[in-house]
MIDOSE-1310 file (N, C-alpha, C; in nm, 2 decimals, decimal comma, always signed):
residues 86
xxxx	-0,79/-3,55/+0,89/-0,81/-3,41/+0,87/-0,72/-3,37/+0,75; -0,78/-3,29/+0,66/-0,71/-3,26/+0,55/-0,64/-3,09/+0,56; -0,48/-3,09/+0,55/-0,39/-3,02/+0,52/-0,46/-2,87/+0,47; -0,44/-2,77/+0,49/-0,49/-2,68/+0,43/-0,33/-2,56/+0,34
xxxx	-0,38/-2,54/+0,24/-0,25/-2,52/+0,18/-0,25/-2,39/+0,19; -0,22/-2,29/+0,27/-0,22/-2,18/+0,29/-0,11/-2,08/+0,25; -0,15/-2,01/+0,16/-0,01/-1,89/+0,09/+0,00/-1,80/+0,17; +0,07/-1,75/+0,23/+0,15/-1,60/+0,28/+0,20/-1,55/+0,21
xxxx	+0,20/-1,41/+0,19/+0,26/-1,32/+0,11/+0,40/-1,29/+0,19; +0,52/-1,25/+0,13/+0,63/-1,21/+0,15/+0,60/-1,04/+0,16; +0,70/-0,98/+0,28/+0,68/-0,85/+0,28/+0,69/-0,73/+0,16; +0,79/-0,80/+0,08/+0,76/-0,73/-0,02/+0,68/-0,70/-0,12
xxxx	+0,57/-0,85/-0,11/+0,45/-0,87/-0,20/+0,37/-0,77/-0,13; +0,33/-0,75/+0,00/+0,24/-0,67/+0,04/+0,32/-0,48/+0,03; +0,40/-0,49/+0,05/+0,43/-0,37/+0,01/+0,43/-0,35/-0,16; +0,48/-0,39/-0,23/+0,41/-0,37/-0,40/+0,22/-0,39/-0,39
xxxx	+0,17/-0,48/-0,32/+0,03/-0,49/-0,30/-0,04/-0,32/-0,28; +0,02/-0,27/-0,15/+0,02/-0,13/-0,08/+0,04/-0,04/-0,20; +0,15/+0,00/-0,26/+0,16/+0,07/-0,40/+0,09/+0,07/-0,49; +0,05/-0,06/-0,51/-0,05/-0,08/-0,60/-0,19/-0,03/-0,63
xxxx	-0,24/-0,05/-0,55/-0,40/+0,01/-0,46/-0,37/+0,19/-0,48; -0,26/+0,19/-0,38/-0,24/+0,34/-0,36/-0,22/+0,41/-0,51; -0,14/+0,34/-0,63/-0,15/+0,41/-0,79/-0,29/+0,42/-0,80; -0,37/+0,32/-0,81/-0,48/+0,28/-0,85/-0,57/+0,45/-0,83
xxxx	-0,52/+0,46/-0,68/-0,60/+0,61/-0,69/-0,57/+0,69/-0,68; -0,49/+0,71/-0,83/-0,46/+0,83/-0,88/-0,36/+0,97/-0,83; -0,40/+1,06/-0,85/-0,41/+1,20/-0,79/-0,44/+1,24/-0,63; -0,57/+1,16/-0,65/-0,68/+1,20/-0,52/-0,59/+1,14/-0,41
xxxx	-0,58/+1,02/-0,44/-0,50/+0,94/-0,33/-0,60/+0,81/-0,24; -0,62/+0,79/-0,20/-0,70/+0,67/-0,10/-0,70/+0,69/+0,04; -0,83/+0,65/+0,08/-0,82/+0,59/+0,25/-0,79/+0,53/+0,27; -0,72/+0,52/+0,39/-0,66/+0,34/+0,47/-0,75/+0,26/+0,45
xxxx	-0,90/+0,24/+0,46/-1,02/+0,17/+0,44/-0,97/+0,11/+0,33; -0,97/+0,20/+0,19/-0,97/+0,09/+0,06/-0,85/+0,04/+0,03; -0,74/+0,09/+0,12/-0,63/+0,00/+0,12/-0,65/-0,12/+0,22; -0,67/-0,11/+0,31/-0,74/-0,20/+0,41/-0,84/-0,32/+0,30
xxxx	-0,91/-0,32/+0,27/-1,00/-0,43/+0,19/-0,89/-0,44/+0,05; -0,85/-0,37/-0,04/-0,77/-0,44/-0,18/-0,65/-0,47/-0,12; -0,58/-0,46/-0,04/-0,47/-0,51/+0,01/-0,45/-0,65/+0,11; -0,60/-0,67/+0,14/-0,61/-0,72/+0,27/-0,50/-0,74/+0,39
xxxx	-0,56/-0,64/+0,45/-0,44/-0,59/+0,62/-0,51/-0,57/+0,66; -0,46/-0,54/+0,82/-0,54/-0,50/+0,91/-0,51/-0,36/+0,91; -0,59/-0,32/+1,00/-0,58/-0,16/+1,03/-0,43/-0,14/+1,07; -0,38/-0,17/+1,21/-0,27/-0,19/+1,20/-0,13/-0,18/+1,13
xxxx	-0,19/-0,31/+1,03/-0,08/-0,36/+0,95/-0,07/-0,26/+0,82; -0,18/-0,21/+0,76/-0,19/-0,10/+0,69/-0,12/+0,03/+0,69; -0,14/+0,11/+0,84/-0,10/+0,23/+0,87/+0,06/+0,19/+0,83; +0,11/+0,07/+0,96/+0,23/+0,07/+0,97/+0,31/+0,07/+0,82
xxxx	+0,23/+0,01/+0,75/+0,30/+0,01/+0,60/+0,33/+0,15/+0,54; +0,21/+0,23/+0,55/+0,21/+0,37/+0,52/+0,27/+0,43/+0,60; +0,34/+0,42/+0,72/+0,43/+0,55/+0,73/+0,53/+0,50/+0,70; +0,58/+0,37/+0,72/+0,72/+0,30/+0,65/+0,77/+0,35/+0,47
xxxx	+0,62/+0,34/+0,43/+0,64/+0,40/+0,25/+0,62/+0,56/+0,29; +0,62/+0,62/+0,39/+0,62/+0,72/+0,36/+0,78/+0,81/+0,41; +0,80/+0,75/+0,49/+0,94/+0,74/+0,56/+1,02/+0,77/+0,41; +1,01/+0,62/+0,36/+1,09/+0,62/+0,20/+1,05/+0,72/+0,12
xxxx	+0,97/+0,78/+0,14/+0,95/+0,86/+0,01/+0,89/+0,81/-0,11; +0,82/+0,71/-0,07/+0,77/+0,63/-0,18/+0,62/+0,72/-0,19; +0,58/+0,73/-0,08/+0,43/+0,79/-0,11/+0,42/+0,90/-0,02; +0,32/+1,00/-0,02/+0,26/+1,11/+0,08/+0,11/+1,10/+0,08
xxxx	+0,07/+1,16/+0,20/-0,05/+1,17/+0,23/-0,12/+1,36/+0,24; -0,21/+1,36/+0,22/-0,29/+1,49/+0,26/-0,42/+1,50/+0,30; -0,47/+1,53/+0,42/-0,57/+1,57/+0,54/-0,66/+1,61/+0,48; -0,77/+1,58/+0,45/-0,88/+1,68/+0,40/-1,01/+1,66/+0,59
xxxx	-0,99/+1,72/+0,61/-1,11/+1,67/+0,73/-1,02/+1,58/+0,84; -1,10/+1,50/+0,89/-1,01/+1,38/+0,94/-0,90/+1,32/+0,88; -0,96/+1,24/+0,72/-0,91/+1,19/+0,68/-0,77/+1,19/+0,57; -0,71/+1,09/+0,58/-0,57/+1,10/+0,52/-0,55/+1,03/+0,40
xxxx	-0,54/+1,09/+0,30/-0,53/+1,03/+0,15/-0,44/+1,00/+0,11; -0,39/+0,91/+0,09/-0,26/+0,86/+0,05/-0,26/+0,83/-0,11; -0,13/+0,88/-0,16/-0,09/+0,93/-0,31/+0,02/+0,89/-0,31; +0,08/+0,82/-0,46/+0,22/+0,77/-0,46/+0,26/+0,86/-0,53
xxxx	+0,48/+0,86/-0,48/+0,54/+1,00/-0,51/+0,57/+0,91/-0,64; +0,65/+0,99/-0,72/+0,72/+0,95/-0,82/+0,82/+0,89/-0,82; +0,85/+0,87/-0,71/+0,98/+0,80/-0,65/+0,92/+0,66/-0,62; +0,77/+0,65/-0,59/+0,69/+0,57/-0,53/+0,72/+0,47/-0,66
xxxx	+0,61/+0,55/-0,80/+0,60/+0,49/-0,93/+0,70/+0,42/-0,99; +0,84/+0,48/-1,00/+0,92/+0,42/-1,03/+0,96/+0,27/-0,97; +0,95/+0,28/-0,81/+0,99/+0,19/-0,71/+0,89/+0,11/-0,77; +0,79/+0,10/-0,74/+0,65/+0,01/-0,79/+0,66/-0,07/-0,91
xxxx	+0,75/+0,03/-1,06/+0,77/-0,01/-1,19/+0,86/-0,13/-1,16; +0,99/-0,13/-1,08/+1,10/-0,18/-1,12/+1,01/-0,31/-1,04; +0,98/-0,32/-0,94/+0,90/-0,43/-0,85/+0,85/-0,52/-0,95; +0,78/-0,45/-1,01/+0,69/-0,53/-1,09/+0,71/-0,58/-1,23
xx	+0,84/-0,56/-1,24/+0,97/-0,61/-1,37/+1,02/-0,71/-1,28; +1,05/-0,71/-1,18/+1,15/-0,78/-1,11/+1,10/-0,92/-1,10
């Protein structure tokens, strides 16, 4: 049987992953859904990321209806910038 070479992301690749997605949309902000599929996580693992970056101050969210849109702070962007120099 042949070895399967399987990559895992480090937590901090998925949290720059998370940032990422979440710049991506702008202003408006995103659903857990489209973080959920460009991030690939689970539901779960998603939320938990989002209140962790939200804890920090990295991002916020705002309710329209049910749903919860998540927007990065400026504190987010910067964090995101230096990540992605690093």
């Amino acid at each position: 049987m042949m070895a399967v070479n399987q990559q895992y992301r480090t937590q901090d690749n998925i949290v720059g992953d998370v940032l990422s997605v979440i710049m991506e949309g702008g202003r408006g902000g995103v659903i857990i859904s489209r973080i959920i599929v460009r991030a690939n996580l689970s539901y779960a693992s998603a939320t938990e990321r989002c209140e962790n970056l939200e804890s920090a101050g990295l991002i916020e969210y705002t309710k329209k209806g049910r749903k919860k849109f998540y927007a990065i702070t400026e504190k987010g962007i910067k964090f995101l910038r230096k990540f992605q120099n690093y």
